[in-house]
C-alpha positions in Angstrom: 0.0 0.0 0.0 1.4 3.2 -1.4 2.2 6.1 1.8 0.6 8.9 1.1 1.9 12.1 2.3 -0.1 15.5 3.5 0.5 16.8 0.4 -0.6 14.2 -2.1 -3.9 13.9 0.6 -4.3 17.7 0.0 -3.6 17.7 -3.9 -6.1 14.6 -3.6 -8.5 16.1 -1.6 -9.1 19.3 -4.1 -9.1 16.5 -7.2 -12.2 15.4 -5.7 -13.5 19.0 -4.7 -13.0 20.0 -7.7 -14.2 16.7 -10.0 -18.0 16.9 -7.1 -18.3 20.9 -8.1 -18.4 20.0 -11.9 -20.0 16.8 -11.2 -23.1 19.1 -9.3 -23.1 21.2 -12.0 -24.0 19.0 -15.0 -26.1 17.0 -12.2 -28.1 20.6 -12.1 -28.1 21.2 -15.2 -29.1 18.1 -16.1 -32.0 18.2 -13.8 -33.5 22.0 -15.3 -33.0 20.1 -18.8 -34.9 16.7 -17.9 -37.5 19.9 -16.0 -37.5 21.3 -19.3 -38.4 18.5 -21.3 -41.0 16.9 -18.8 -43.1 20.9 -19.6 -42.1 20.1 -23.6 -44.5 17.1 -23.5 -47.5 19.4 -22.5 -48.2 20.2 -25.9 -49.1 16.9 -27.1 -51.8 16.8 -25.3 -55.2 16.4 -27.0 -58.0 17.7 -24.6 -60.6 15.9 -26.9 -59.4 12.4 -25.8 -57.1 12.5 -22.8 -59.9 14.1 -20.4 -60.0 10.2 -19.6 -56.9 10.2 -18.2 -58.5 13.0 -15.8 -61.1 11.0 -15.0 -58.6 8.0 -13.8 -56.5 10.6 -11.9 -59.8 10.9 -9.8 -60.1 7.5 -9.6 -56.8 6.7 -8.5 -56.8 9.7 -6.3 -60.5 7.9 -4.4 -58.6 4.8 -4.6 -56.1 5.9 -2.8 -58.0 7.5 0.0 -59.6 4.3 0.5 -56.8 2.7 1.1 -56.2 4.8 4.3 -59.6 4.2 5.1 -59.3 0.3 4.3 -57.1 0.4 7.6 -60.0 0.9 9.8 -62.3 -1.5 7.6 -59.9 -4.4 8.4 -60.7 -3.3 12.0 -64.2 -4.2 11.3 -64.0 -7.9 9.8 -62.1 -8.4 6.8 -64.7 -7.3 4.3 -62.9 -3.8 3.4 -59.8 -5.9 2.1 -62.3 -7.6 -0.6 -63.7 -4.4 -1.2 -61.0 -2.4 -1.9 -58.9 -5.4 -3.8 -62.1 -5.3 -6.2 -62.0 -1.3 -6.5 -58.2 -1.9 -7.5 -59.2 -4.4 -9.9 -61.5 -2.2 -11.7 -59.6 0.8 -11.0 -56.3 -1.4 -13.2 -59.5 -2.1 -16.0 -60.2 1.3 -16.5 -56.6 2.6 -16.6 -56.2 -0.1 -19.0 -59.0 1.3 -21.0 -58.3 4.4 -21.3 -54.6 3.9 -22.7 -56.6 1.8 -25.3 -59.3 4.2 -26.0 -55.7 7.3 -26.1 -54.2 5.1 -28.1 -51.5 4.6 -25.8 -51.4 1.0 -26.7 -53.1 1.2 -30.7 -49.9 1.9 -32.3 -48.0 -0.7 -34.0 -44.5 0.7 -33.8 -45.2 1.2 -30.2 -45.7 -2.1 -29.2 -43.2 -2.5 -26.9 -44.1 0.9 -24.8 -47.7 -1.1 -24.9 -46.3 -3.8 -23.0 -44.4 -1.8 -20.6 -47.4 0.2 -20.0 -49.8 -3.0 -19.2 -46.9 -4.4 -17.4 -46.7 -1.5 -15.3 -51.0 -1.6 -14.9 -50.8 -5.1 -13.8 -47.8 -4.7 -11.7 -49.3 -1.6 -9.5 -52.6 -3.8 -9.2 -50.5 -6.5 -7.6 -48.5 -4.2 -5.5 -51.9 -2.7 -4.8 -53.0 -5.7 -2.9 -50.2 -6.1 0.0 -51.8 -4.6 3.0 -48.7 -2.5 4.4 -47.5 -1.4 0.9 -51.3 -0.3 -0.8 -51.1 2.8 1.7 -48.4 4.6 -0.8 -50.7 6.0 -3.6 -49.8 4.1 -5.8 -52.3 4.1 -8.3 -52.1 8.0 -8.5 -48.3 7.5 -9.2 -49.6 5.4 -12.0 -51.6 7.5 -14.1 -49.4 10.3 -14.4 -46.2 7.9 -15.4 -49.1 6.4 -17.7 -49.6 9.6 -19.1 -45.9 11.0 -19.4 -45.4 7.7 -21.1 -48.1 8.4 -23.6 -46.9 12.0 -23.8 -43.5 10.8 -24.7 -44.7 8.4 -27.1 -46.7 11.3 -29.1 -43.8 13.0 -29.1 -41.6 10.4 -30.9 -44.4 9.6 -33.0 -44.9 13.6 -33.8 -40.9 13.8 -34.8 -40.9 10.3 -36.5 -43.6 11.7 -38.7 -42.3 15.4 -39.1 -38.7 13.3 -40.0 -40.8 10.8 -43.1 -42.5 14.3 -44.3 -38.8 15.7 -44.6 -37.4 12.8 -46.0 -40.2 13.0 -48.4 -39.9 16.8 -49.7 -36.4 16.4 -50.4 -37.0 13.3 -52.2 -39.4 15.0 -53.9 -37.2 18.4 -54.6 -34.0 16.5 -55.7 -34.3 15.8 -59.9 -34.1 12.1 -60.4 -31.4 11.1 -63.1 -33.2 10.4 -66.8 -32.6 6.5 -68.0 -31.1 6.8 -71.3 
């Protein structure tokens, strides 16, 4: 093991000063940019469709409030459990349905954020059912990473699409060679 002396500990010492300062910085910077990006997303929102996702926020938010409440019902034989596994359960359905009426799940290419998404319904709706963990609300928590996923997904969808129509006016602009 190599001695170190006060002066390589002090040379050391304002190495790693130095490397946490810059370190914090992008860490902040990183942080307003990620901020930044999470307001971007509000513009694909279509108010036409995705007032659904407010109703499940409501939902969720109930849900959640029952859960407390649940607490006292367990008090009182057992039958809150089965009542408030079955509001889960139905809480999970709608969810579900309303990323397949948003066509958070309809697209083809976005198959794989489909499963992710269902994954993560069916997940929270087992979690849901542990007595000590349901108190965390964590169907609320659900619905809005539901709906920055489907957020996100219009966005890629939005630049995909403004990328083909790009692709296609300079295809269209550039003079194709004559066959002689």
């Amino acid at each position: 093991m190599a001695e170190t002396t006060p002066a390589t500990h002090a040379a050391n010492l304002n190495t790693a000063r130095k490397g946490s300062l810059k370190n914090s910085a992008k860490k902040a910077k990183k942080a307003v940019v990620d901020t930044i990006n999470v307001f971007a997303l509000l513009k694909y929102i279509d108010p036409f469709i995705d007032w659904l996702f407010g109703i499940a926020i409501i939902l969720a938010i109930l849900k959640d409030l029952l859960d407390i409440v649940n607490t006292a019902l367990i008090a009182a034989g057992g039958i809150g459990e089965m009542l408030i596994i079955l509001f889960t359960f139905f809480i999970s359905v709608f969810i579900f349905l309303v990323m397949v009426i948003t066509g958070s799940v309809g697209k083809v290419k976005m198959t794989r954020g489909a499963v992710k998404k269902i994954l993560l319904v069916l997940g929270t709706a087992l979690v849901e059912a542990i007595p000590a963990i349901d108190l965390l609300p964590m169907e609320t928590i659900l619905v809005f990473v539901v709906i920055w996923m489907t957020l996100k997904n219009r966005k890629e969808a939005a630049q995909e699409k403004k990328a083909e129509q790009s692709t296609v006016k300079q295809a269209q602009a550039s003079p194709e060679p004559a066959l002689a």
